[in-house]
C-alpha positions in Angstrom: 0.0 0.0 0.0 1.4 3.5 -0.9 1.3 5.8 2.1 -1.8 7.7 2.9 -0.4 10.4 4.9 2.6 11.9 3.0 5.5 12.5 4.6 8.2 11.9 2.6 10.3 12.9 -0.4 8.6 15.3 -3.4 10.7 14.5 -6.9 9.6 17.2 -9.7 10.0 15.2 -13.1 9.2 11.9 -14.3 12.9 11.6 -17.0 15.1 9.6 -16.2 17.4 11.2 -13.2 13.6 11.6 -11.4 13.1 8.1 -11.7 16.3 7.2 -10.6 16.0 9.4 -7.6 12.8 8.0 -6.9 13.6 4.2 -7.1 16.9 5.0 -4.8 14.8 6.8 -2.1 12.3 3.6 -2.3 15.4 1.5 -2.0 15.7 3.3 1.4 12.0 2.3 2.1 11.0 6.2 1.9 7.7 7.6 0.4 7.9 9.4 -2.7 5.4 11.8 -4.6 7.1 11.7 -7.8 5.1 15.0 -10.1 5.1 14.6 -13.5 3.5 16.7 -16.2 2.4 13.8 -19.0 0.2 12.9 -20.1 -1.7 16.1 -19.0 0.9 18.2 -21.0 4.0 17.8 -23.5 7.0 19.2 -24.2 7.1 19.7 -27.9 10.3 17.1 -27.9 7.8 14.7 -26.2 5.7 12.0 -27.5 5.1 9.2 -25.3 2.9 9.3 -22.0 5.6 6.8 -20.4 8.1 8.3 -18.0 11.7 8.0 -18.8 11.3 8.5 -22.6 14.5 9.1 -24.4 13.8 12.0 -26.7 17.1 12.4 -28.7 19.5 9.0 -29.5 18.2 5.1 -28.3 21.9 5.0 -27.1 23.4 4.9 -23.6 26.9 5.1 -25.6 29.3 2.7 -24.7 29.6 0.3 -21.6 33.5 -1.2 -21.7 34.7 -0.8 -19.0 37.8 0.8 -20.9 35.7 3.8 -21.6 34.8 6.3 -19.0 31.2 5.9 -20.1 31.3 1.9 -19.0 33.2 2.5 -15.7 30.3 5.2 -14.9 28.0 2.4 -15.6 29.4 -0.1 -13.9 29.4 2.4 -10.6 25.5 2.5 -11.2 25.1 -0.8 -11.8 26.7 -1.8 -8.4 23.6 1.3 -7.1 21.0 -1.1 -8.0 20.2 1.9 -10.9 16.8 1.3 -12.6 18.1 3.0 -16.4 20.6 0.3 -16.5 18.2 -2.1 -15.6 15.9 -1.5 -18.0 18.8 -1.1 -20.7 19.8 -4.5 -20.7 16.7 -6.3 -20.4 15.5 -3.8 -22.9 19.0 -3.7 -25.3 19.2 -4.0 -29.0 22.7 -4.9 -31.0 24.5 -1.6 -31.7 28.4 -3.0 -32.0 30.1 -1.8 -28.6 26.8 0.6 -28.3 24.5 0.0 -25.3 21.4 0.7 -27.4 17.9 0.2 -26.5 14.1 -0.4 -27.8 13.2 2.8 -26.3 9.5 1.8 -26.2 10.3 -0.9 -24.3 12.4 0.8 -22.0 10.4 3.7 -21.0 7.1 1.1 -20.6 9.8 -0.8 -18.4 10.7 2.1 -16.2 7.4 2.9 -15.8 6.1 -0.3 -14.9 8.0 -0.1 -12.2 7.5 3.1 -10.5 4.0 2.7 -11.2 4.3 -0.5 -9.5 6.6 0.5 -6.3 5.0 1.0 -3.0 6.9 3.8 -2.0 6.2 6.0 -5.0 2.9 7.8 -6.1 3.0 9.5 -9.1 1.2 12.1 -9.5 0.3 14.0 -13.5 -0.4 17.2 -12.9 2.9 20.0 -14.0 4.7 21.6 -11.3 4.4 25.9 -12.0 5.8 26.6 -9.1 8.0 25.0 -6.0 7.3 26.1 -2.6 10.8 26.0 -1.3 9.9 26.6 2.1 7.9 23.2 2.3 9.3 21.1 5.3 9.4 18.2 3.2 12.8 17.8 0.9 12.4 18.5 -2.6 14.4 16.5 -5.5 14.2 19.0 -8.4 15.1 16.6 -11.9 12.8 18.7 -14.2 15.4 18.0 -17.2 16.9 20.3 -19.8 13.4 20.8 -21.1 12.3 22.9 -18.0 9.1 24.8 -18.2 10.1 28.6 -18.7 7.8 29.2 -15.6 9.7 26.8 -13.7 13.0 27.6 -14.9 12.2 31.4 -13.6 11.2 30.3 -10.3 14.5 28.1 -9.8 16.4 31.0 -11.2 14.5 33.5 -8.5 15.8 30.5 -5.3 19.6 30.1 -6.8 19.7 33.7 -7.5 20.9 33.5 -10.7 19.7 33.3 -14.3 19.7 29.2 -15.9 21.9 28.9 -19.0 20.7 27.3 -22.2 22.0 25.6 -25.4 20.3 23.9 -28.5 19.7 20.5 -29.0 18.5 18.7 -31.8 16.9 15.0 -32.8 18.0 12.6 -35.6 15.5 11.7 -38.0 14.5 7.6 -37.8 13.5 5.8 -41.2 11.2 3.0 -42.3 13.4 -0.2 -42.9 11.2 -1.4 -45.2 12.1 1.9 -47.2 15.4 1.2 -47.6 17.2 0.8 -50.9 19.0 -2.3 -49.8 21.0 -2.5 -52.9 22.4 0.6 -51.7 23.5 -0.2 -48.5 25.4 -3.1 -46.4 25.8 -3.8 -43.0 28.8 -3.8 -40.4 30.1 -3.0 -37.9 33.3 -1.0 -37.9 36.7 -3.1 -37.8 35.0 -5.8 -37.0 34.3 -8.7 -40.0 31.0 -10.3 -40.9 27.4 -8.5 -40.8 27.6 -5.8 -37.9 25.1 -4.1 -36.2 24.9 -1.4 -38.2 23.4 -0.3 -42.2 25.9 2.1 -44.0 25.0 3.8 -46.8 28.0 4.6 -48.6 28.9 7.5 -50.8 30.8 8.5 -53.5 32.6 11.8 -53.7 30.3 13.3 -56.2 27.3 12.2 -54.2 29.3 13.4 -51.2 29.4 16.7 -52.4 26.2 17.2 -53.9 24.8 16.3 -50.3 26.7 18.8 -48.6 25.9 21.6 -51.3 22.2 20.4 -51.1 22.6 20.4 -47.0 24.4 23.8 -47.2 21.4 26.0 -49.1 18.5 23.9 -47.7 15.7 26.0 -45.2 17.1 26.2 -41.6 15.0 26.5 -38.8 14.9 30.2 -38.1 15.7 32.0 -34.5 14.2 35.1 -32.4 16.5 38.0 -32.9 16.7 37.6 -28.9 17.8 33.6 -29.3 21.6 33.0 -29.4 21.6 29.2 -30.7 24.6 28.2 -28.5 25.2 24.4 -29.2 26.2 21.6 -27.2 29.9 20.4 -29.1 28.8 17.0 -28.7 25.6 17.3 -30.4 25.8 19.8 -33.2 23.2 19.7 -36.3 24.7 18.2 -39.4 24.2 21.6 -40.6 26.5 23.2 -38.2 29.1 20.8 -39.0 28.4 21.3 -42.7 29.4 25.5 -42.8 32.9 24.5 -41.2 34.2 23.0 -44.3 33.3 20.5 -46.9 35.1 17.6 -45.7 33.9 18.2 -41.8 31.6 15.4 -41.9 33.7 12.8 -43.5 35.6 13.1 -40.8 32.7 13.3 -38.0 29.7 11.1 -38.4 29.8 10.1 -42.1 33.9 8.8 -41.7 34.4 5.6 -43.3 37.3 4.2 -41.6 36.9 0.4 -40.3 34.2 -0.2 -43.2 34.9 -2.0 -46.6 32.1 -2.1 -49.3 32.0 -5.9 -50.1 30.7 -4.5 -53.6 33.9 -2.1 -54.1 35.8 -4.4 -51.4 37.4 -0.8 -50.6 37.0 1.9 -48.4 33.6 4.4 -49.4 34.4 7.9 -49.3 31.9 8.6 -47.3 29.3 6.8 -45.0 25.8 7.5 -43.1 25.2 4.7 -40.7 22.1 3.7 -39.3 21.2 2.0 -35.8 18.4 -0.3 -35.0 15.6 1.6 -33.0 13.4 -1.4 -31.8 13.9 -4.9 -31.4 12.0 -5.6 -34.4 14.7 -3.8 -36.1 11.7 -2.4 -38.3 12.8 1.4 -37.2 16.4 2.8 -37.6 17.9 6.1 -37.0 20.5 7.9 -39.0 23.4 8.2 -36.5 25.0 11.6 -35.3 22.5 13.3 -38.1 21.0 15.8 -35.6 19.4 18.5 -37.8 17.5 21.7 -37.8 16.4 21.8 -41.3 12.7 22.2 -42.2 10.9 18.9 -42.7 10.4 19.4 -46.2 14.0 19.8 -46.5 14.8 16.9 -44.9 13.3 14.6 -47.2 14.7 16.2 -50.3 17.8 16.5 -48.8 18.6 12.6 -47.4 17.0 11.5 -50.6 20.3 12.3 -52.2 22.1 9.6 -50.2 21.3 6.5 -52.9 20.3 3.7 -49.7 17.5 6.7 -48.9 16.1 8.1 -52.1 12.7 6.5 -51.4 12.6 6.5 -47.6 9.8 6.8 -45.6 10.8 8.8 -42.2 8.7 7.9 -39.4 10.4 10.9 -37.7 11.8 13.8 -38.5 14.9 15.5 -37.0 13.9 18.7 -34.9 15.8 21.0 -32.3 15.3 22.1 -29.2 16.2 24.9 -26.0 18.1 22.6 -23.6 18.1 24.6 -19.8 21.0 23.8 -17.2 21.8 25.8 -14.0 25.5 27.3 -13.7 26.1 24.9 -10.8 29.3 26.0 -9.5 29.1 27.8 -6.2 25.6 27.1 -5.9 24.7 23.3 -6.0 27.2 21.1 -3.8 29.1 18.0 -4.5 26.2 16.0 -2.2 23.6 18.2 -4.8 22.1 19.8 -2.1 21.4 23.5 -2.8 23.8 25.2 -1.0 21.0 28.0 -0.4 18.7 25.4 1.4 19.4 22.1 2.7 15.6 20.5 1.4 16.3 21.3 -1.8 18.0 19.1 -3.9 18.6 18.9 -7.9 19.4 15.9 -10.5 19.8 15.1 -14.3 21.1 17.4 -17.0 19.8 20.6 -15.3 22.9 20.2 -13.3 25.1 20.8 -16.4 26.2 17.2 -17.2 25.3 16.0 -20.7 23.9 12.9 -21.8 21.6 9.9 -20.9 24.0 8.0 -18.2 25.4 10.9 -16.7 21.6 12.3 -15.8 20.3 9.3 -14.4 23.7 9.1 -12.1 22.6 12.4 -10.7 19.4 10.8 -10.2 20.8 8.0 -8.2 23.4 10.6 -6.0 20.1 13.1 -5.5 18.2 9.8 -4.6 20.9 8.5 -1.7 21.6 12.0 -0.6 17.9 13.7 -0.3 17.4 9.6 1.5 20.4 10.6 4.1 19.1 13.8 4.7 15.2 12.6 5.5 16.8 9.9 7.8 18.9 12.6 9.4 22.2 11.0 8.3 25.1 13.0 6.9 25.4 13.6 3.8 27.8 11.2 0.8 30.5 13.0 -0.8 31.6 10.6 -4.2 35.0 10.7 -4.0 37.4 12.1 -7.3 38.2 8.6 -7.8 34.9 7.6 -8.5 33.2 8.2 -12.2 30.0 9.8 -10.4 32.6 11.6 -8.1 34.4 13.5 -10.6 31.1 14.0 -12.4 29.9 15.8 -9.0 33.4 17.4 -8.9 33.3 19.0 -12.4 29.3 20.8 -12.0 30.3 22.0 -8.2 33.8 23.0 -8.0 33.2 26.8 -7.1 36.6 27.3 -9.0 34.6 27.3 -12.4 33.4 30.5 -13.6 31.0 29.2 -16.0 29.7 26.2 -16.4 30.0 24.2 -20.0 27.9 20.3 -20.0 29.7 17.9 -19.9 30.1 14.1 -20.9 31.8 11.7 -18.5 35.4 11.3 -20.5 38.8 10.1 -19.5 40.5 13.3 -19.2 38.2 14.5 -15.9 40.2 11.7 -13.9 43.1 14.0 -13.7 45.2 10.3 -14.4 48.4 11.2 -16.9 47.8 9.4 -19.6 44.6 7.8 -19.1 44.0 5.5 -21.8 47.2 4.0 -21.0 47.0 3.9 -17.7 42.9 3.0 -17.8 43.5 0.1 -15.2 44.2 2.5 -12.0 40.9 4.5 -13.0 39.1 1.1 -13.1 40.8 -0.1 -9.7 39.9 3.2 -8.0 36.7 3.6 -9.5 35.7 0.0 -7.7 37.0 0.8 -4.4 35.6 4.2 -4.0 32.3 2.4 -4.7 32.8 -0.9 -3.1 34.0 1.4 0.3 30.8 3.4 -0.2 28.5 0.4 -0.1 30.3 -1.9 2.3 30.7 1.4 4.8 27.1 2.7 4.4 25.8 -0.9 4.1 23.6 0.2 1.1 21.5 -1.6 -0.7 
């Protein structure tokens, strides 16, 4: 039974660092209201009524543990997280990708909260946060933040929230597909892979990017400054910074062969597998902010898609963060008020895994705090520590988001020496769990 008189935890946002912070604090056996707007009200990213939905990529990137994305994973795994839970049950082939059927995914996720004693959920939008409540307040509203709400959060921290664009890949009909136009592989690796490339040859190369270069761009308010996220820029972005930009970003062909040239293509777009039915697929790293009816004259040129039928098309969107230094804490506790707390990308770190770790932290913390126990620092030598580190250290003047990478260890040479990050990474956790006796 879900408690009837409330005194617990309030999370605001049903994404994936709310659920996260919800299914930690029920791990703890504390009640959670967990508010979420849909279905009552979308985002115009939005589609599905299930929490968790993953609006941009299907991908979690990669989980080896020789990559700073698998040793953050492997850190949450050991946290009991829910994402990761659902990732793998829910996981489609996508070469050394942790890629999921997002439908199945978010229905996962939401399964279970839905399904948890501890939580009630609860669809009506948040417009306002009483930050005087005596309960303690998880704020995970997501890079998507209301503008009311993103006012009233800027009014408690005292400053104003930064922003930066985002945009969506378009995802095509397999049955579409010219599949005399296309193989599949993975790269460096032999045999069918996990992926479709279309190949391209250098006058069909160019005629895309000329095509790409004079086709109708989403237009901005004179007020707007489109700043964009480096690790997410439109193809179109990429485009105006030369002609060759993209061969060497997401259209490279290195570690693919064309078994019908049995050489290297000049230039590749690769799809991944959307659903496990592998009937939808996603043109990878082709963010874009070109008007639909651009889109499909524009992808058209690319031989494998001339008649493809796009089930979505590629859109952009205002990502909000807060400038976290100075005013959110390593513990993200607001260092204004001790109730409040704050998770996912609105903290300033970028990406699917590295929200729902803030999830999980704001989840153990905001638990702590309600049963009057100090508060966890993560240490440096953790993933989720550094993480912590990087959107708190009052030393930054202004905040850029960030991906969990290598060089934040502060380890010369990393990649080389990638075995003392993975060593300290499991004993900073390991110490954490066995100390706290958690979970």
């Amino acid at each position: 039974m879900k408690p009837k008189n409330f005194n617990g935890v309030t999370v605001i946002g049903g994404g994936l660092a709310g659920c996260e912070a919800a299914f930690q604090l029920s791990l703890q056996k504390i009640p959670v209201q967990l508010i979420e707007m849909k279905p009552k009200k979308f985002t115009p990213a939005h589609k599905s009524s299930n929490l968790a939905e993953l609006v941009c990529s299907n991908s979690l990137k990669s989980d080896s543990i020789d990559k700073a994305a698998g040793i953050l994973k492997n850190e949450m795994i050991k946290l009991k997280s829910l994402v990761l839970e659902a990732a793998y049950k829910n996981k489609v082939s996508a070469g050394g990708a942790l890629a999921v059927d997002r439908e199945k995914f978010a229905q996962y996720i939401t399964n279970k909260i839905y399904n948890n004693d501890y939580i009630e959920v609860i669809n009506e939008e948040a417009t306002e946060i009483n930050f005087n409540n005596t309960n303690l307040i998880i704020i995970a509203t997501g890079p998507m933040t209301s503008n009311s709400l993103a006012e009233e959060i800027e009014n408690f921290i005292g400053m104003k929230s930064l922003a930066f664009y985002d945009s969506i890949s378009p995802i095509v009909l397999y049955d579409s597909l010219d599949r005399s136009q296309f193989f599949k592989a993975s790269r460096y690796e032999d045999g069918e892979g996990d992926y479709i490339n279309c190949p391209l040859t250098k006058v069909e190369y160019v005629n895309f990017i000329e095509s790409l270069n004079s086709a109708e761009k989403i237009d901005f308010h004179k007020f707007e400054n489109p700043n964009y996220f480096e690790g997410c820029l439109p193809i179109e972005e990429m485009a105006s910074r030369g002609l060759d930009t993209l061969r060497f970003g997401p259209m490279k062909p290195v570690g693919l062969t064309d078994p019908k040239t049995a050489r290297r293509p000049y230039a590749v777009l690769q799809l991944r597998k959307e659903n496990e039915a592998e009937t939808m697929w996603n043109l990878v790293g082709f963010q874009t902010k070109m008007k639909i009816g651009d889109q499909k004259k524009v992808f058209s040129i690319i031989p494998a898609l001339k008649n493809a039928e796009f089930l979505r098309f590629g859109s952009i969107h205002r990502n909000t963060y807060i400038n976290s230094p100075g005013k959110i804490k390593n513990t993200l506790q607001a260092e204004s008020n001790e109730k409040v707390f704050f998770a996912g990308q609105i903290t300033g770190v970028e990406g699917y895994t590295e929200s729902a770790a803030m999830g999980i932290v704001a989840g153990i913390n905001a638990g702590r705090a309600f049963n009057k126990k100090p508060l966890y620092s993560f240490t440096k030598f953790s993933a989720l520590g550094i993480l912590l580190d990087y959107i708190s250290n009052a030393n930054s003047k202004e905040l850029q988001p960030m991906n969990i990478n290598l060089g934040l260890f502060g380890i010369e040479k990393p990649k080389k020496n990638i075995q003392i990050i993975q060593n300290n990474s499991k004993k900073a956790i390991d110490d954490f769990i066995n100390r706290e006796k958690y979970v």
